[in-house]
C-alpha positions in Angstrom: 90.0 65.3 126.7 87.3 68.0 127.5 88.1 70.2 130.5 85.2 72.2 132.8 87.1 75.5 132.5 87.7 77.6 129.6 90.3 77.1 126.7 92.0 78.0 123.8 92.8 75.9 121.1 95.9 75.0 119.9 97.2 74.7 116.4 98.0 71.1 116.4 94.4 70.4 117.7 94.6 70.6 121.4 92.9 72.6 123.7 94.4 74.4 126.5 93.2 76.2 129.1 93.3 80.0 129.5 94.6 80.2 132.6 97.4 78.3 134.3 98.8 77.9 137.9 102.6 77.7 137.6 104.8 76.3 140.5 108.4 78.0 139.3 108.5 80.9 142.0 108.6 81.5 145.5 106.2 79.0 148.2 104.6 77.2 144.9 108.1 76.1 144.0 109.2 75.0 147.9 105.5 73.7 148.5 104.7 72.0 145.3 103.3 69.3 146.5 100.4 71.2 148.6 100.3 73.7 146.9 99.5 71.3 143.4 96.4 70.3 145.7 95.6 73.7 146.6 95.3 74.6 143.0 93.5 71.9 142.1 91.5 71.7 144.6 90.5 75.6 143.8 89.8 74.6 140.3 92.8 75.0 138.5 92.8 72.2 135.4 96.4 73.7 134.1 99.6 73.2 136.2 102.9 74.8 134.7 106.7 72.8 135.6 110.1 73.3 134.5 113.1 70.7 134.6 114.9 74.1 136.1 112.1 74.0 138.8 113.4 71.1 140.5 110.0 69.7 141.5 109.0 67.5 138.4 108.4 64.6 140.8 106.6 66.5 143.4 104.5 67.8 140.8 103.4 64.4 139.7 102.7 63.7 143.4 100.5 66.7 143.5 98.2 65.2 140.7 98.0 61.9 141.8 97.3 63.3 145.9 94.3 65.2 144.1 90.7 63.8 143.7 91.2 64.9 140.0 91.4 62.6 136.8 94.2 63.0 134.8 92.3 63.0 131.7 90.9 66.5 133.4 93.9 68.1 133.5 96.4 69.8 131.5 100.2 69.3 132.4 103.3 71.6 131.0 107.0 71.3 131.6 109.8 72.4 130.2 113.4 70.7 129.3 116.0 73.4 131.0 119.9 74.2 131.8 120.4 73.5 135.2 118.1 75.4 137.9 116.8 76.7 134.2 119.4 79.7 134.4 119.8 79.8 130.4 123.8 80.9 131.5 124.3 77.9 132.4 126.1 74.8 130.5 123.1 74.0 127.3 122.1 70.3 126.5 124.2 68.5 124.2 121.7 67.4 120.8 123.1 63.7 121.9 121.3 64.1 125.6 117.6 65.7 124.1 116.1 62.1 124.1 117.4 61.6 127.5 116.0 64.5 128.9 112.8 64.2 127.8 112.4 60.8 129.0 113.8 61.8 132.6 110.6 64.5 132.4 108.4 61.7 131.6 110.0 59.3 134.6 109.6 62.6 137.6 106.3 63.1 136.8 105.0 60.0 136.3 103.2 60.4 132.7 103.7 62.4 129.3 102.8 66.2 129.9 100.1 67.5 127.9 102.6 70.2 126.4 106.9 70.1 126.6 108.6 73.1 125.8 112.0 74.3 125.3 112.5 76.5 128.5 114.7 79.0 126.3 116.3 79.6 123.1 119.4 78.9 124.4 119.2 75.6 125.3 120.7 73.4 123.0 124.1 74.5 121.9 124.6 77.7 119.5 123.5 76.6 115.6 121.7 73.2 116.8 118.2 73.9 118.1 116.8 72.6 114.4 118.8 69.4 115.2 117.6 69.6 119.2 114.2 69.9 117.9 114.2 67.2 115.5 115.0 64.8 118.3 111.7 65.9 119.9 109.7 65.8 116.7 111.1 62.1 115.9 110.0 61.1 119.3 106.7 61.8 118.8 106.7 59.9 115.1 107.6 57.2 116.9 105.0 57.3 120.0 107.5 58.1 122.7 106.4 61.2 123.2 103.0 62.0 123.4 103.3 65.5 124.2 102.3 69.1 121.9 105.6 70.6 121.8 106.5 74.3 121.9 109.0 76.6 122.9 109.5 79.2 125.6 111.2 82.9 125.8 112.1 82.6 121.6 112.8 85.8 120.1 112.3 87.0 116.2 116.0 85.6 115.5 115.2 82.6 117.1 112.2 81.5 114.7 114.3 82.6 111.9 115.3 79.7 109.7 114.0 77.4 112.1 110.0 77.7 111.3 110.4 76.7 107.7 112.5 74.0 108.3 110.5 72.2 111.0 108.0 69.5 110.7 105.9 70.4 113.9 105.6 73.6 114.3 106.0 75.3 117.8 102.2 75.2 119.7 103.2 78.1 121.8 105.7 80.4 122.5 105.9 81.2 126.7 107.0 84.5 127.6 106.9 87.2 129.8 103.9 89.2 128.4 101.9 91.9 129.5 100.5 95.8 128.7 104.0 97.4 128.8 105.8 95.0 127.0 103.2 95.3 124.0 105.5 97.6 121.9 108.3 95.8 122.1 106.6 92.4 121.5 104.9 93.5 118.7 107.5 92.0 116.1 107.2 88.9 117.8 103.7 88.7 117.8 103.2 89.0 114.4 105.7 86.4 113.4 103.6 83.9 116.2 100.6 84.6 114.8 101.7 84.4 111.1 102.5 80.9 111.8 99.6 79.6 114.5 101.5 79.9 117.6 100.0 80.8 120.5 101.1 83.2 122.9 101.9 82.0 126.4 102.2 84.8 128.9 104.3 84.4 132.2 104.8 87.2 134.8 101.1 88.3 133.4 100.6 89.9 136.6 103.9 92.5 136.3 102.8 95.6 136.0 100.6 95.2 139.1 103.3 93.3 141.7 106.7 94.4 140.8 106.5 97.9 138.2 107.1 100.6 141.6 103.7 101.8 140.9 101.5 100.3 138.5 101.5 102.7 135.9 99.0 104.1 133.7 96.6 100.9 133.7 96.2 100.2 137.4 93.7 102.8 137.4 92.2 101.6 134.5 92.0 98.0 135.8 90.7 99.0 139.3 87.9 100.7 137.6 87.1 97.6 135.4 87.1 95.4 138.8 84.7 97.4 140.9 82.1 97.1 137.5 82.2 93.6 137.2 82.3 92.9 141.1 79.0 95.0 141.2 77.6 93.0 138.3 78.9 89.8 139.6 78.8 90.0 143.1 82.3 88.6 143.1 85.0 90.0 145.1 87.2 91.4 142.1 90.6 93.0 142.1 92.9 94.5 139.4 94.9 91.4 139.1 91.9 89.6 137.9 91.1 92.7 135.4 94.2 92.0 134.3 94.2 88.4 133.5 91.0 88.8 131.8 92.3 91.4 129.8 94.9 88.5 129.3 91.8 86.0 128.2 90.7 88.6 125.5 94.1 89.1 123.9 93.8 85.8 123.2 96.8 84.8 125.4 97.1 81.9 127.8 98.1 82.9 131.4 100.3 81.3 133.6 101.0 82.9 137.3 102.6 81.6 140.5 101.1 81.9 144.3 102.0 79.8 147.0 99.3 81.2 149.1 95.6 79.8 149.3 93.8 82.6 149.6 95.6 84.0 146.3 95.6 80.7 144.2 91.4 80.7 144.8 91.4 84.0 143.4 93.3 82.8 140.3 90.7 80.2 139.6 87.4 82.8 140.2 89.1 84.5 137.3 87.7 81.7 134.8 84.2 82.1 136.0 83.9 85.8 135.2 82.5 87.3 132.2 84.6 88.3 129.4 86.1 92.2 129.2 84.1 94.9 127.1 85.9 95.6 124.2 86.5 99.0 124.4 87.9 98.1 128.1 90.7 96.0 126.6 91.0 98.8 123.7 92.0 101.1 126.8 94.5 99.1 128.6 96.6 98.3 125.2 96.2 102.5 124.9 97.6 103.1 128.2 100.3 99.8 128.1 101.8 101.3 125.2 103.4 104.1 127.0 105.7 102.2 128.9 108.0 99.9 128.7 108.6 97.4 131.6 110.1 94.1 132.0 111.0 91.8 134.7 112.9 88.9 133.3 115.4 90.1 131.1 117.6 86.8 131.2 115.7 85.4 128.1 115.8 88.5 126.2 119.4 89.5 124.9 119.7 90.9 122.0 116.0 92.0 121.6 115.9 95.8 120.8 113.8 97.8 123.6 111.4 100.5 122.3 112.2 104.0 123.6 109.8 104.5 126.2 109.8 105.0 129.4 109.4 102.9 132.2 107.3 104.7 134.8 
């Protein structure tokens, strides 16, 4: 499989691409279907479900509406707890086959990449044994998929990574500048062991922290030098996902609106952050600490900093 925009590769072989157009939030969850098309249509080759999403099946539809090959694309879903609330009731180790194969049925083929949607998932004490139903499945050819995980914390990978026959591809989770302090444990486990940071919400500090904090400036700087040197259009938002690209992370961020979702795909077209650029955002990201999804992320201790 080669792919015309730029990737990442994974540990198990795979490449993936850097950025990703995920349907999980807002108009790209109630308009998957064209909104899929949009995306693709722009240029995205990476389209991020969910089981808690509820549109498997229109995401499928989306795909096989487009003018795009399959073999061009890179699919990733997730097995979930109902409407992928991780309160809600977890999937019993007896079900994991089932669940993957309903995955399989809505969309209509195996996705490139399945993840666990959250550590809490299976029941409490039985991810190994939840896992090892996914790792079996692909011994056995019925699933074809890389497998990873999504919002695991350190405790999560502990006594789990040495004990697994696949390790995790990826681990997605909210991740951006301000969360850097607090991530850094993680990190270091991840990259330890060849797992590759997944980063939802990448655009956070920019569309929900009250006002932007200490790298919006930064980032609005870096966008009016490359748009000069470009002669693209560029905002912070795409500073910010490149800064993504160069931290070696995969991105993956929602928009139901066209206008917005061709803006996304630009970003893979434009040239690669200076180094000393991404030297100053991490600077300026580690003097905050802001998070917006903290339903994954009991237990995790918070670095005393403040938020705005």
């Amino acid at each position: 499989m080669s792919f015309s925009v730029p990737t990442f590769d994974l540990h198990d072989g795979t490449k993936i691409p850097t950025l990703g157009w995920g349907n999980g939030t807002g108009d790209a969850k109630k308009t998957a279907v064209e909104s899929g098309k949009i995306a693709l249509g722009a240029g995205i080759r990476h389209i991020d479900t969910a089981q808690g999403y509820d549109n498997e099946e229109e995401t499928g539809q989306s795909i096989s509406n487009s003018a795009v090959p399959r073999a061009e694309l890179f699919v990733t879903s997730k097995l979930s707890q109902k409407e992928g609330n991780p309160d809600n009731a977890p999937i019993p180790v007896a079900d994991a086959q089932k669940a993957v194969q309903s995955t399989i049925h809505r969309l209509g083929f195996h996705p490139n990449l399945l993840l666990i949607h959250n550590p809490f998932l299976a029941p409490k004490g039985e991810m190994l044994a939840f896992w090892r139903v996914l790792e079996e499945m692909k011994d056995k050819g019925e699933l074809e998929s890389s497998i990873g995980v999504s919002n695991f914390r350190p405790q999560d990978f502990e006594g789990f990574l040495d004990q697994v026959k696949y390790k995790p591809v990826v681990n997605q989770l909210e991740y951006h500048p301000y969360l850097l302090e607090q991530l850094e444990p993680l990190l270091k486990i991840q990259e330890k062991h060849g797992i590759r940071t997944e980063a939802y919400g990448p655009l956070t500090p920019l569309l929900r922290h009250p006002t932007g904090g200490p790298i919006k400036p930064i980032l609005e700087r870096i966008a009016k030098r490359i748009s000069s040197e470009t002669g693209k259009d560029v905002d912070a938002a795409g500073a910010l996902l490149l800064w993504t690209r160069a931290k070696g992370v995969v991105a993956v961020t929602a928009s139901g609106n066209e206008g917005r979702i061709k803006k996304l795909a630009e970003v893979q077209t434009l040239p690669e952050l200076k180094p000393e650029e991404v030297e100053e955002i991490d600077t300026a990201g580690r003097k905050l600490h802001f998070r917006s999804y903290d339903e994954h992320m009991r237990d995790f201790a918070v670095p005393n900093l403040p938020s705005q």
